[in-house]
C-alpha positions in Angstrom: 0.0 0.0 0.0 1.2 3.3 -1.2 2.0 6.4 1.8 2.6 8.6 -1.1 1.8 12.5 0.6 1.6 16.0 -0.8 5.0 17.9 -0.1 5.0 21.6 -0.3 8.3 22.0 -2.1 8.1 25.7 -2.8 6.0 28.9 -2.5 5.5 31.7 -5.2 3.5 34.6 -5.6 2.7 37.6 -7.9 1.1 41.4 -7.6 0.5 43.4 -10.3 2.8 46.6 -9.8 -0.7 49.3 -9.5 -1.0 49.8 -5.9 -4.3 51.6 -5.3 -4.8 53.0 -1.3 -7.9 53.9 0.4 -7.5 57.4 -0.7 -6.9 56.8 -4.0 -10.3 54.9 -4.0 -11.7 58.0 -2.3 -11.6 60.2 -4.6 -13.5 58.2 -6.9 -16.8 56.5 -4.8 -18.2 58.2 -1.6 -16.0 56.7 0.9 -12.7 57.5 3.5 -10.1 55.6 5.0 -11.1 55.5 8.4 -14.6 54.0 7.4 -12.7 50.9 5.2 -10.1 50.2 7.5 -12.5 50.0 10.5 -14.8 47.6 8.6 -12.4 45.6 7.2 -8.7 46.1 8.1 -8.0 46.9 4.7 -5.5 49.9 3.3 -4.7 48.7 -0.3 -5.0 46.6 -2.8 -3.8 45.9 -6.6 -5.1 46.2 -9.3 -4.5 44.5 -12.9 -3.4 46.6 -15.4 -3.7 46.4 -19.4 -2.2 43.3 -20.5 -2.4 42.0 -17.6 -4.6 38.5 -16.8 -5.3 35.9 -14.6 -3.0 33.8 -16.5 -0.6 35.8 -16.8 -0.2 36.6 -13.1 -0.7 33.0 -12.3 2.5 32.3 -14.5 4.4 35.0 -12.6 3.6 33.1 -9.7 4.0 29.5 -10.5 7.4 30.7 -12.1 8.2 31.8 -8.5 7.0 28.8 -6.9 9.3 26.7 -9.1 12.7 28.6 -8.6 12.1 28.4 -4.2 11.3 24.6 -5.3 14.5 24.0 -7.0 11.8 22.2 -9.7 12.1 22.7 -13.7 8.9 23.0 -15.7 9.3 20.0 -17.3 9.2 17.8 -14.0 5.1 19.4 -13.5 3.3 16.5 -14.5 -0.1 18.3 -13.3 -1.3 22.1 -12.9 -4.4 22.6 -10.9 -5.6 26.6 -11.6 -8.3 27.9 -8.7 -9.8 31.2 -9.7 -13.1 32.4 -10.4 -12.1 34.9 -13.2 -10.4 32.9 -16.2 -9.1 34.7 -19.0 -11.6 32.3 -21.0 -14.5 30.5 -20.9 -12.6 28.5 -22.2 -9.6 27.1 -22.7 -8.8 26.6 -19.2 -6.5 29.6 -18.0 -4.4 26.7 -16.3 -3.1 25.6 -20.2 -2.4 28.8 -20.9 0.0 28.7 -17.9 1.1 25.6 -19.1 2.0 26.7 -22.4 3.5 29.9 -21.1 6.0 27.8 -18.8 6.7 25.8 -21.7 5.3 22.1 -20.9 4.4 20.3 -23.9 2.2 18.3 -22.3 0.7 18.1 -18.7 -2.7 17.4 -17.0 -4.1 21.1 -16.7 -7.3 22.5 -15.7 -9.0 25.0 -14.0 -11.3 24.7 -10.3 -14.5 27.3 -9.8 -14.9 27.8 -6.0 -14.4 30.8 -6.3 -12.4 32.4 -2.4 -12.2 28.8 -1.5 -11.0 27.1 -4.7 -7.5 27.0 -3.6 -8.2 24.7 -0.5 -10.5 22.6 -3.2 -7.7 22.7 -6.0 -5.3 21.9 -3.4 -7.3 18.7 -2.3 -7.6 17.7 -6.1 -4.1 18.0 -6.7 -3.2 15.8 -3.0 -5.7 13.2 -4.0 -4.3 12.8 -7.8 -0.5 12.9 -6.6 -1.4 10.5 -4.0 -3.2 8.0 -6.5 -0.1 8.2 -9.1 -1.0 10.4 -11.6 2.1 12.7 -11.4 5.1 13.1 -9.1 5.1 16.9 -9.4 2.5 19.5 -9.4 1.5 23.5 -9.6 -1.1 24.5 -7.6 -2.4 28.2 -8.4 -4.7 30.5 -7.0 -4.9 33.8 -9.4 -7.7 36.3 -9.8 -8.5 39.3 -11.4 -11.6 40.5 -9.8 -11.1 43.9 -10.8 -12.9 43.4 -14.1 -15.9 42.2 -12.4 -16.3 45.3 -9.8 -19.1 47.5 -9.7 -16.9 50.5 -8.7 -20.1 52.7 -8.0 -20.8 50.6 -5.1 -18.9 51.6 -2.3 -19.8 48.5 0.1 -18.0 45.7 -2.6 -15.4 47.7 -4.6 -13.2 48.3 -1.7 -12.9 45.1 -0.8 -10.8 43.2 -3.3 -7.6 43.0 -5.3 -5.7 41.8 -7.8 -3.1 38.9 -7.5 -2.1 35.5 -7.5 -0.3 32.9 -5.6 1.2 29.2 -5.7 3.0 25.9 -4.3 5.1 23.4 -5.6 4.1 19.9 -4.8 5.7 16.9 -4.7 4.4 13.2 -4.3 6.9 11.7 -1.4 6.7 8.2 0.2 6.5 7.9 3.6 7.3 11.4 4.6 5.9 13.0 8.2 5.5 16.1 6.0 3.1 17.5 3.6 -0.9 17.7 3.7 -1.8 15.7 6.7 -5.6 16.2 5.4 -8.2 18.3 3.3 -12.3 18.7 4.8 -14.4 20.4 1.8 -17.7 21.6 1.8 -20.1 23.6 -0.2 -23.9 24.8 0.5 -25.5 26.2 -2.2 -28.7 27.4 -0.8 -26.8 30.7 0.1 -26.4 31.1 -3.8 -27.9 34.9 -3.2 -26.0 36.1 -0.7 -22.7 36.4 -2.7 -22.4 36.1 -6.6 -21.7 37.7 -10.2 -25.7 38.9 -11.6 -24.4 37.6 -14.9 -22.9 34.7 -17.1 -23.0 32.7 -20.4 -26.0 30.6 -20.4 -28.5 33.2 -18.3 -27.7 36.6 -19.0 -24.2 36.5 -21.5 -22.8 39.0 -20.1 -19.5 38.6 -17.7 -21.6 40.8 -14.5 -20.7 42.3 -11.6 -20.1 40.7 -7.9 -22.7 41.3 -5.6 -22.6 40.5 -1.8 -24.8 40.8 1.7 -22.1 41.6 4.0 -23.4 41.0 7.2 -24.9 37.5 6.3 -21.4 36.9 4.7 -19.6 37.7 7.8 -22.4 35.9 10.2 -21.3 32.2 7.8 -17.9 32.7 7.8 -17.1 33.0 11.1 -19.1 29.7 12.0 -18.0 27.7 9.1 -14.3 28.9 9.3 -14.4 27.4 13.1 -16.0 24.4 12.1 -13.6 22.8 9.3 -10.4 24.3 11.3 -11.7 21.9 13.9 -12.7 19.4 11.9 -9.0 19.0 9.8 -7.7 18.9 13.6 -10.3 16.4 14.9 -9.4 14.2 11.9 -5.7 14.0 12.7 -5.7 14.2 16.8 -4.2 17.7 16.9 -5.5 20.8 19.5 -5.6 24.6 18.3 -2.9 24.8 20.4 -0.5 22.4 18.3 -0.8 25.1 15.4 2.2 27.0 14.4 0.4 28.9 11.9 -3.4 29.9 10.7 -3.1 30.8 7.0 -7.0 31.6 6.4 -8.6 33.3 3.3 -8.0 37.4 3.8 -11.4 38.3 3.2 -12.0 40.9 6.2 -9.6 41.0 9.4 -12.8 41.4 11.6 -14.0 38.0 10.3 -10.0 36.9 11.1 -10.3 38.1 14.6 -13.6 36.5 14.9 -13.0 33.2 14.3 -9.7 33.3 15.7 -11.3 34.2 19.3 -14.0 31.6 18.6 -11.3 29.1 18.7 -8.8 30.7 21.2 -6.2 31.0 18.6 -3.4 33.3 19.8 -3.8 36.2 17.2 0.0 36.5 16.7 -0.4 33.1 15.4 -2.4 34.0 12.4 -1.1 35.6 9.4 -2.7 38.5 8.0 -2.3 40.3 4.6 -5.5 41.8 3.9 -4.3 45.0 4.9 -2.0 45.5 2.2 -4.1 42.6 -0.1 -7.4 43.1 0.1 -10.1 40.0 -0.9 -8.0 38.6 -3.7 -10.5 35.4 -3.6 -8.4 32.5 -4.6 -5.5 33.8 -4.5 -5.3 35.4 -0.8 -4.2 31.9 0.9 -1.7 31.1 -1.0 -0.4 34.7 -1.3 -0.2 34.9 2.4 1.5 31.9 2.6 4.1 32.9 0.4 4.6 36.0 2.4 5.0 34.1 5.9 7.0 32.0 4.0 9.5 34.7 2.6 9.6 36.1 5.6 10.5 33.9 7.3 7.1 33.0 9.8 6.5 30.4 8.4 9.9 27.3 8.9 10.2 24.0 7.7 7.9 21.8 10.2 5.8 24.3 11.4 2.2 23.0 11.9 -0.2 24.5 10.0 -4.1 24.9 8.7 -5.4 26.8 5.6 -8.7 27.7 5.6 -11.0 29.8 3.3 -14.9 30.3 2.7 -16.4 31.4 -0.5 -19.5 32.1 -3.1 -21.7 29.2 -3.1 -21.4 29.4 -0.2 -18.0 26.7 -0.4 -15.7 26.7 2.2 -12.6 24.1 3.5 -9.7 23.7 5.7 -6.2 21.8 5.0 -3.5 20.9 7.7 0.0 20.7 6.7 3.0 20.0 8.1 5.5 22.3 6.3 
């Protein structure tokens, strides 16, 4: 029987170089800094410029990913691409990465779960390494969410960014590291609560996000405690073995929230959405990549990623760096 496991070989990430602040965005919708960072931690955010794409910052990333790995692009036998904003309907954005690396041939494609579809491309690409489909894959997290803004509505546009992070993983036998486990879930009665009022086969048009904030925030804090304690239930482990909580930046209220639901030490959990903003997919595996290169985040630190999403989805991993 095989103990193949999921090894997080290297981290990448990418930002496009527009840095807009809360002032910036001031003078263009009725709204200040004070009232955005006191409902949401946030100060600034990037945003895609022409040229561009999901794809291409997804590259950026992976490319990143690979150098910290020490891993060629020949050696990825499988890219897994979470975002809920492809270039394309289709191709998948994820071939476009591939073909922008330079792999001839690979299994690529992309995942829809929208904040949470790293955590569920992440699972995907754990459960296909583990079953011998590839030794070596890229799992991305990229969005441009940007282009699907209403930016005359003050209560959504100032809550996301631009941007796009990655890992390197790599199928090793009987190895105490690597993803430990993966819990996924998804409830789509709470379709209306947070979702794009357009799309091919109802309206065809591309639409703009639209979200209830406070019945957002009320589900995330619940269901963010309830699969970080279920990834730990699953493997023995208390809150208090965690090194690190790298959770989807969507709002630092609903970061401090669920962190206090649990009795997580604050310090413990690593924030970005100040500087990030919502960057859906991308903001877990952005963050990691900053606690990473930053040095928070060592080589056998304990740690959970979590994220909740349109749908509503939401998951948990635990990994053992």
């Amino acid at each position: 029987m095989s103990n193949r496991r999921s090894v997080i070989l290297g981290t990448g990430s990418a930002l496009p170089p527009r840095r807009v602040t809360n002032h910036e965005l001031a003078e263009r919708v009725d709204t200040t800094h004070e009232w955005i960072v006191e409902r949401t931690g946030i100060e600034a955010r990037h945003i895609a410029g022409d040229g561009e794409t999901t794809a291409t910052l997804a590259t950026e990333a992976a490319r990143n990913a690979l150098a910290a790995a020490g891993v060629s692009p020949d050696q990825v036998g499988l890219i897994v691409l979470a975002t809920a904003t492809p270039d394309q309907i289709f191709p998948a954005s994820a071939t476009r990465v591939q073909s922008a690396l330079g792999i001839d041939d690979c299994i690529a494609f992309d995942v829809a779960a929208v904040c949470t579809g790293f955590l569920y491309a992440l699972s995907v690409a754990d459960n296909m390494l583990k079953g011998g489909m590839a030794d070596y894959a890229l799992v991305i997290g990229s969005e441009t969410f940007s282009r699907i803004l209403d930016w005359e509505d003050r209560t959504t546009c100032v809550l996301f960014g631009d941007g796009a992070g990655a890992v390197v993983l790599k199928a090793e036998e009987s190895t105490e590291r690597g993803v430990l486990v993966t819990r996924l879930h998804a409830d789509g009665r709470h379709n209306n609560l947070l979702y794009v009022d357009g799309g091919v086969s109802t309206t065809g048009t591309v639409g703009k996000l639209r979200m209830k904030g406070k019945e957002v925030f009320r589900h995330a804090v619940v269901n963010l405690a309830a699969v970080l304690n279920e990834v730990l239930a699953a493997t023995g482990h208390l809150a208090g073995d965690l090194d690190w909580v790298v959770p989807h930046q969507a709002n630092k209220r609903i970061l401090d929230a669920t962190a206090k639901k649990l009795g997580l030490d604050p310090a413990r959990v690593v924030v970005t959405v100040d500087q990030h903003a919502n960057t859906s997919a991308a903001s877990v595996p952005l963050a990691l990549d900053t606690a990473v290169r930053d040095g928070r985040i060592k080589r056998g630190d304990l740690i959970v990623l979590e994220a909740m999403g349109g749908g509503f989805t939401w998951g948990a991993a635990l990994v053992r760096y």
